[in-house]
N, C-alpha and C positions, 0 to 999 in steps of 0.2 A: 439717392438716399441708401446709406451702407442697413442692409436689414441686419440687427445685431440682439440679443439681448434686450437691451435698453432701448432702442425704437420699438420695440415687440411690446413692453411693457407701456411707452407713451402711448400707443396706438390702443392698447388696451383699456388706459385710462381713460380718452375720448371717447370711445362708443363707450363705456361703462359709462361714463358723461353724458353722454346722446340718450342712452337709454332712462337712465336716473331725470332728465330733466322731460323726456316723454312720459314718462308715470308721472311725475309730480304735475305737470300740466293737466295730465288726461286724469286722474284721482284724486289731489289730493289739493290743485291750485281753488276747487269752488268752497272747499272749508278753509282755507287762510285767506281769502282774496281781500275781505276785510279788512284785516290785518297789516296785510301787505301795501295796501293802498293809502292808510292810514300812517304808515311808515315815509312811503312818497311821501304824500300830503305834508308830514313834518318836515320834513325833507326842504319842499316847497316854503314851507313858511320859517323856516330856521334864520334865514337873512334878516324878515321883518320881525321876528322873536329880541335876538339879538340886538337889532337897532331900537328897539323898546326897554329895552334891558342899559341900553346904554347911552342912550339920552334922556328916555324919562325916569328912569333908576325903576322902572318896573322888577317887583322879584320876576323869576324865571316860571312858576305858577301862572302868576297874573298877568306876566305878559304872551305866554302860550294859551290861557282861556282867551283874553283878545283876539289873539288873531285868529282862533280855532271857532269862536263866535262869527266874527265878521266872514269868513271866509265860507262855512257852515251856512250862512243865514244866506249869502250871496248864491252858493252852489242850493240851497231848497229851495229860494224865489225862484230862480231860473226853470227846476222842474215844476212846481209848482204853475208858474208861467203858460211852459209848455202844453203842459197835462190842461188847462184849463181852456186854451185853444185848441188844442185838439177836440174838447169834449164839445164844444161851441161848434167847429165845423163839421161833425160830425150830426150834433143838432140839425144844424141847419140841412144837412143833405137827407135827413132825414125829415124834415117837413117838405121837402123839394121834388121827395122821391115820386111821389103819386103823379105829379103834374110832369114830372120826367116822363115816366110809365105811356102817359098819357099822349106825349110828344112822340114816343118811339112808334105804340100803335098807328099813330095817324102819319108818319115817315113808312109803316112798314105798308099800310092799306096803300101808297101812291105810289112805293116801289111793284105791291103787286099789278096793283093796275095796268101799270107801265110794260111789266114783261111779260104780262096775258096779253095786252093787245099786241107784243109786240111776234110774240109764238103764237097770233092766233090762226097766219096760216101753213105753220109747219105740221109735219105728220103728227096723228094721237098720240105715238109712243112720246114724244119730244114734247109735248103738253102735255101730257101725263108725268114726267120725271118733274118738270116745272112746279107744276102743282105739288108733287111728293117733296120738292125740296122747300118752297114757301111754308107749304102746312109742314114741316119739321121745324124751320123756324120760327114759326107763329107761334108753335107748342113748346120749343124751348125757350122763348120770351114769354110765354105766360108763366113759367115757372120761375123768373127770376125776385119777384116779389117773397114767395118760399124761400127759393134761395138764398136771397139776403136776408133773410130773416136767419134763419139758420144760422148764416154764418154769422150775424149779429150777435145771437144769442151765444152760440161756441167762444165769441172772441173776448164778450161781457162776462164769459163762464173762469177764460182763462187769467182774463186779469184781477178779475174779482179772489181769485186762488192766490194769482201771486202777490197781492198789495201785499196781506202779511208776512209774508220770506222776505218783499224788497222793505216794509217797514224794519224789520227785524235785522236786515242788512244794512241800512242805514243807521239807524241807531247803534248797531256794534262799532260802525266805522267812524259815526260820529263822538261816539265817549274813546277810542280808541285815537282816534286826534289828537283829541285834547293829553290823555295820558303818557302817549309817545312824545309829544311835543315838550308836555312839559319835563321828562325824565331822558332828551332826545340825548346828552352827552355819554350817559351810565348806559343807556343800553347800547350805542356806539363803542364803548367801551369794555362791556361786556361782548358784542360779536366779536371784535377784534383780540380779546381773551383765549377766545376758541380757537383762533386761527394760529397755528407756530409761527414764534418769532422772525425764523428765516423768510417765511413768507409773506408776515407786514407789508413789507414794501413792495409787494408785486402786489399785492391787493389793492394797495392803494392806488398803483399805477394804471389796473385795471378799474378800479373804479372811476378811478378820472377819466381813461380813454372809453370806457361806458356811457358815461353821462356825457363826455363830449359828441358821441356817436348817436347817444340818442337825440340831444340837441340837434343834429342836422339831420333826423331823421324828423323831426317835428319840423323843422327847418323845410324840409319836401311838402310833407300835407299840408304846410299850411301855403307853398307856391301853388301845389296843384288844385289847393282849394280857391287860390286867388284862379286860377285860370279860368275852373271852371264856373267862380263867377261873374267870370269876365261874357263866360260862353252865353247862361242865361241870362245876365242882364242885355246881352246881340240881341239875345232869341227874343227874350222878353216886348222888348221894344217893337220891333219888328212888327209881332204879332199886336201889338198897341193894348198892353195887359196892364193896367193900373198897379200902382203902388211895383215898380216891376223891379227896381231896386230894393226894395224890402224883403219880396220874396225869391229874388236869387239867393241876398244873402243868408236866407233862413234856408234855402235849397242847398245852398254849399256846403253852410253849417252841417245839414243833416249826412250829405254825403261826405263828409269828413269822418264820419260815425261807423266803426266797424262793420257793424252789424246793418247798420241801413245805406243808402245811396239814393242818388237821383231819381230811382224808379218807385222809390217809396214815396214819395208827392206826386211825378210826373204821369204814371200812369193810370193810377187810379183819377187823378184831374183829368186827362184823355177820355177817360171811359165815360165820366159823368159829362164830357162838354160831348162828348158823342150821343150820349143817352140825350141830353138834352136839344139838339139837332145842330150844336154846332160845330159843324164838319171841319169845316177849315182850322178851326183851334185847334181841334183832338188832335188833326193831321200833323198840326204847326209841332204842339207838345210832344207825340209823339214821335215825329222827325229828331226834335231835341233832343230827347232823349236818347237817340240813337248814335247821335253825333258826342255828345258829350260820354257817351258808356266808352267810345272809339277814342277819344281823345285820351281820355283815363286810360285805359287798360293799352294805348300805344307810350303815353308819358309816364305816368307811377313808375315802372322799373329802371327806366332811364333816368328818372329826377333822384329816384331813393338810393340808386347804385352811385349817382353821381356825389349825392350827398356824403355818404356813408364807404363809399371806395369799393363798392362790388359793380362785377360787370351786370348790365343788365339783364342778361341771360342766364344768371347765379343767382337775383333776386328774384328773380321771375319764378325759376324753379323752388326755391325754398317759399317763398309765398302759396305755392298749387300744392305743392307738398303737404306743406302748415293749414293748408283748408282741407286737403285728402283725407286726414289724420285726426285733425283738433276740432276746427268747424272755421267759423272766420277770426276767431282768436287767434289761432293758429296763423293768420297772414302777416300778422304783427308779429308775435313771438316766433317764428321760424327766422327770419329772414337777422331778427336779432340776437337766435341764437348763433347763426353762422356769422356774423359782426366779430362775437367774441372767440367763437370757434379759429377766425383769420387774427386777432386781436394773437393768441395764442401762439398761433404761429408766426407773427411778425415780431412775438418778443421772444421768442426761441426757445417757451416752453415745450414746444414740438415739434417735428418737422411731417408733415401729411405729402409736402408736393414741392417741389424746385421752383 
């Protein structure tokens, strides 16, 4: 690459690129997100707008409240849904907990028994550490009833804080639906306004190969989320876990979810079938868990580089990157801004590299 003038200035324009799309991520993406999602969303439903518009001669109003109803009403049962199981199983482990408590006591009285009798004829000092290590765990198991309590209350404290930000964020994004949807041509028409004529047609070219790119980026999460629940319905069985197909797929589901994964069901279920004496299961869950974190973080950059045309080794780093930086938003959005970043230079608005 001839370094000249005019690469000087390409090269400038991407990090000034890089830099501009890292503030807008890190400042300014939690006040539009709304907006922005909202925009998808019509996005998403503009094909079944349109097919309503021209078989049932729906105006473009009424057929955007439609589907922004039906779609709206599907996506609040779902949380709804959720929220409502969770608070159920949450119930219940908390009617559970005392008799849990109670199991662990009488596992911990037969562990002590066991290793008194079994130190009782090595030197005092070796029975004396014995005993300092029992009596520290007797004392940090009496505190866990506090404990959870605690964190009970912290966790009732934080969501109880946020219900009104996500009611309040739900509601912008749901009237926000509806009025992008039904005005989705003018304001398509108005961004493409802003943009110079000469540059129409790369916009759109990028748009296309954007949306095609994210397609098989959705195309990936949703193989690795077949994989892995392919993984726990193995596990599932194995261990002879009732309903074990219902709850893989609700396990995949989750770990399909940025922010959460398989250890946000699997471990805390480990802990409580441990708490409650049964060993084997924690072990079983816990092993799963293990194998499936291995599986994921060996496959994801290999299925998404595959999908999307980066080497594994290039999504991998923009993914660690995009978490270093952003949090776990950042694993998605990093790895899609280098998509477009290569998208750039394959249509030879740039050259970075040979």
């Amino acid at each position: 690459m001839t370094f000249n003038k005019e690469t000087a200035l390409k090269v400038l324009y991407v990090l000034l690129g890089i830099l501009g799309a890292f503030l807008f991520i890190r400042y300014v993406l939690a006040w539009v997100a709304p907006f922005l999602l909202a925009l998808l969303t019509a996005r998403l439903m503009e094909p079944a707008v349109r097919a309503l518009r021209r078989r049932v001669r729906f105006k473009r109003g009424l057929a955007a409240a439609v589907c922004s109803v039906l779609f709206l009403g599907l996506l609040l049962g779902l949380i709804v849904l959720i929220v409502v199981r969770l608070l159920s199983t949450a119930g219940d482990f908390v009617m559970k907990l005392p008799d849990m408590l109670e199991g662990v006591a009488g596992f911990m009285g037969r562990i002590k028994n066991s290793v008194t009798g079994f130190v009782a004829d090595t030197p005092q000092q070796t029975k004396d550490f014995v005993d300092a290590v029992i009596s520290n765990i007797e004392g940090t198991l009496s505190e866990v009833p506090q404990r959870l309590s605690a964190w009970a209350l912290g966790l009732a404290g934080s969501i109880a804080s946020g219900v009104p930000k996500f009611v309040m964020f739900f509601i912008t994004y749901a009237i926000s639906v509806f009025f992008i949807s039904a005005g989705y041509p003018q304001i398509i028409r108005f961004i493409m306004r802003q943009v110079p004529p000469r540059w129409h047609q790369r916009v759109l070219t990028l748009k296309h190969d954007f949306v095609s790119t994210l397609g098989k980026w959705l195309k990936a999460q949703a193989m690795m989320m077949g994989i892995t629940f392919t993984e726990l319905c193995a596990a599932f069985a194995i261990m002879r876990i009732p309903y074990s197909v219902l709850i893989a797929a609700a396990v995949a589901l989750i770990d399909a979810l940025p922010v959460f994964g398989t250890g946000t069901i699997l471990i805390p279920w480990a802990i409580i079938t441990l708490i409650g004496g049964e060993t084997h299961l924690a072990v079983g869950l816990a092993l799963t868990y293990g194998v499936v974190s291995l599986v994921r973080s060996i496959l994801e950059p290999r299925l998404i580089g595959g999908q999307i045309g980066l080497h594994p080794v290039v999504t991998l780093i923009a993914m660690y990157i995009g978490f270093c930086t952003v949090g776990v938003l950042g694993m998605i959005l990093f790895p899609l801004g280098i998509i477009m970043l290569k998208q750039f230079h394959d249509r030879g608005y740039v050259k970075l590299w040979k």
